[in-house]
C-alpha positions, 0 to 999 in steps of 0.5 A: 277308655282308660282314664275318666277325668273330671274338672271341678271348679275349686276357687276364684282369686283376683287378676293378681292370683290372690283373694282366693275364695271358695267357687262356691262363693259364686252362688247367688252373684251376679256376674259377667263371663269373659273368655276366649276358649274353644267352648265358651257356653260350657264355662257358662254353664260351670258358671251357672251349676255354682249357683252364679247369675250370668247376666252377661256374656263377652266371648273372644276367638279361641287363643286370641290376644286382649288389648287396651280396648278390650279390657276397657271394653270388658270393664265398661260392663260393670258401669261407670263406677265398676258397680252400677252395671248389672254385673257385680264381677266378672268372672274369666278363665284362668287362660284369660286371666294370664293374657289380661294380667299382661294388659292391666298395668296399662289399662289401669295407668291410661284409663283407670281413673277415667273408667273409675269416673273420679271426680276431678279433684280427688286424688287418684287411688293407686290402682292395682290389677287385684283391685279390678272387680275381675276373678278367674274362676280356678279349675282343678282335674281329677280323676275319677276311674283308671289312676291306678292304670294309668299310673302303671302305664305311665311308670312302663313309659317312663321306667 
C-alpha cells in the first residue's frame, strides 16, 4: 500500500447545507437511513458507530435519480405530522443529499403542506428545503499513513 486513508464522519447539516452540527450530535436519535450508494449497509453501520438508532431504512440503486414520489415517499416515514413515525430525522448521504436538493422545491410546493396535514384554515408556512427534518451526514478523509510518500509522488507527477 501506499497510502491508508480513513473517512470519519465529522457533521450533519440540513438539505440547505446549513444548521451544521457535530456527527456526534446523532448519538442517542432516532432516525431513518436514506441512500443510494454502492454499500448502503456500510453508511448503516457509520450511522450506528455515532451512537444514532437506525430504525429505518430506504436504499436506492447505486447513482440513481429521486423524484417527486420518492421524496414524499422518503418524508412519509416520519409521519403525517414529520414527528409521529418512529424516526426523528432522516439522515443521507451528502451524495443524496445533492440529488434531493434539486427535488425539494417542488416537493415542498406540491405536497408539503399536505405531508405536513395542515388544517385547512391555517396559513401555509413558507417551507424551505432546510426546514425538512432531512440531514446529510458529512464525511471527511483522512489520511493515516504514507502522506509523506504520496505527496512526493504526486509533486514527481506534477513537477
Amino acid at each position: 500500500p501506499i497510502i491508508e486513508a480513513a473517512h470519519r464522519p465529522t457533521e450533519v447539516v440540513d438539505l440547505a447545507g446549513a444548521g451544521a452540527q457535530p456527527a456526534a450530535s446523532l448519538r442517542g436519535r432516532r432516525v431513518a437511513a436514506v441512500c443510494g450508494i454502492g454499500n448502503p449497509r456500510a453508511f448503516v453501520r457509520t450511522l450506528e458507530s455515532l451512537g444514532a438508532e437506525v430504525v429505518a431504512a430506504h436504499f436506492r440503486p447505486d447513482h440513481a435519480d429521486y423524484s417527486l414520489d420518492d421524496m414524499a415517499l422518503i418524508v412519509s416515514i416520519l409521519g403525517p405530522d414529520w414527528k409521529s413515525g418512529d424516526a426523528e430525522l432522516i439522515i443521507v448521504t451528502e451524495k443524496d443529499a445533492v440529488k434531493l436538493r434539486r427535488v425539494c422545491p417542488a416537493f415542498l410546493a406540491a405536497a408539503g403542506p399536505l405531508a405536513r396535514r395542515l388544517p385547512q384554515q391555517a396559513r401555509t408556512p413558507e417551507l424551505k428545503c432546510g426546514d425538512l427534518p432531512v440531514r446529510a451526514l458529512r464525511v471527511d478523509m483522512g489520511i493515516v499513513s504514507g502522506e509523506d510518500r504520496l505527496n512526493q509522488m504526486l509533486k514527481d507527477a506534477l513537477c
